[in-house]
C-alpha positions in Angstrom: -25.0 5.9 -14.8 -27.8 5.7 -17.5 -25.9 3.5 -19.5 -25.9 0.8 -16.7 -30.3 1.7 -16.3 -30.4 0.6 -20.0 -28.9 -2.5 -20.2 -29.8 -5.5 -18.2 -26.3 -7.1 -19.2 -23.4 -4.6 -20.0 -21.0 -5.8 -21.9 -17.9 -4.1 -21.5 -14.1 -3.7 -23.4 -11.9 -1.0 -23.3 -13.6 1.2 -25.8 -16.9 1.4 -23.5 -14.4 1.2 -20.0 -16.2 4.6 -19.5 -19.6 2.4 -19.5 -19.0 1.4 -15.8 -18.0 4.2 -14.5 -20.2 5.2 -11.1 -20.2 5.7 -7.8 -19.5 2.0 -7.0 -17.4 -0.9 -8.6 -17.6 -4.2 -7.5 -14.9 -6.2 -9.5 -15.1 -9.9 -9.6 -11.5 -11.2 -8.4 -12.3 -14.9 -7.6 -10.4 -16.6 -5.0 -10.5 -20.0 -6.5 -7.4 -21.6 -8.2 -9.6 -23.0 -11.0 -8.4 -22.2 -14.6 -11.4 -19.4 -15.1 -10.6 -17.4 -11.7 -7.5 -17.3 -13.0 -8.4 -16.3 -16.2 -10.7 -13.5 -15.0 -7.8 -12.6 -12.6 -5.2 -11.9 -15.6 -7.6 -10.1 -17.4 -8.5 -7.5 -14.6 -4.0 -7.0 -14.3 -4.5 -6.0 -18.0 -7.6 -3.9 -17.7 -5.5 -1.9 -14.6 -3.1 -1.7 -16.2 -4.5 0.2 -19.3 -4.1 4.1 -18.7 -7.7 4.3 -19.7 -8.4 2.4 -16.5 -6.8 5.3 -14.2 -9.1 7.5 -15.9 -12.4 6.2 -14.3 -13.8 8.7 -11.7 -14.8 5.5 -9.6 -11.1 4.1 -9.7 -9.8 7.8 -8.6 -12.0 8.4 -5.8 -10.1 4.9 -4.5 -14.2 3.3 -4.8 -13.5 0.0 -6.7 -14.2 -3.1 -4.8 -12.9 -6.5 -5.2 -15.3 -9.4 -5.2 -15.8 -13.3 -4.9 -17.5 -15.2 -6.9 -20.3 -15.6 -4.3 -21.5 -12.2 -6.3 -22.3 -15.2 -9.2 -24.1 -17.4 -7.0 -27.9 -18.0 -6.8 -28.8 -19.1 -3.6 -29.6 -17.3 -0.1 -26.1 -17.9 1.1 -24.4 -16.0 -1.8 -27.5 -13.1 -1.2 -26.0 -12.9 2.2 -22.8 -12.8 1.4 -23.3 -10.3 -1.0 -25.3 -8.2 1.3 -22.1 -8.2 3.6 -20.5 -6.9 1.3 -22.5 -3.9 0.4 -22.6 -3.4 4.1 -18.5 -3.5 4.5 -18.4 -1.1 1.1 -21.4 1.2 1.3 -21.9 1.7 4.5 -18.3 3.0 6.0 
């Protein structure tokens, strides 16, 4: 989407949900049990479970993908990783 070409950093909230809609969504859902994975994990239930959420083309053609946190990380291991990923999601 050209709103995701123009910004190097999108920050979203439910009055620019519409900002990630695309193809593809890869949503962080951290596995961890630390206080912030379960913090991010809370505010993804309340994101889903706002009807604007349902809206997003991405979300009705069933293409959102849950993530770890490796998608955060900066070293070869997390590119690899990450590159699974992409492999499992965009290649089936």
């Amino acid at each position: 989407p050209s709103k995701q070409d123009q910004a190097r950093g999108l920050l979203v909230s439910m009055e620019t949900l519409e900002d990630i809609d695309g193809d593809m969504l890869f949503l962080l859902q951290p596995e961890s049990q630390t206080e912030i994975a379960k913090e991010i994990r809370k505010a993804n239930e309340a994101t889903q479970a706002n009807p604007l959420w349902s809206k997003l083309n991405v979300v009705q053609n069933n293409r959102v993908y849950s993530v770890d946190a490796h998608w955060y990380g900066a070293n070869y291991l997390a590119a690899n990783r990450i590159l699974d990923d992409l492999e499992r999601y965009c290649c089936q």
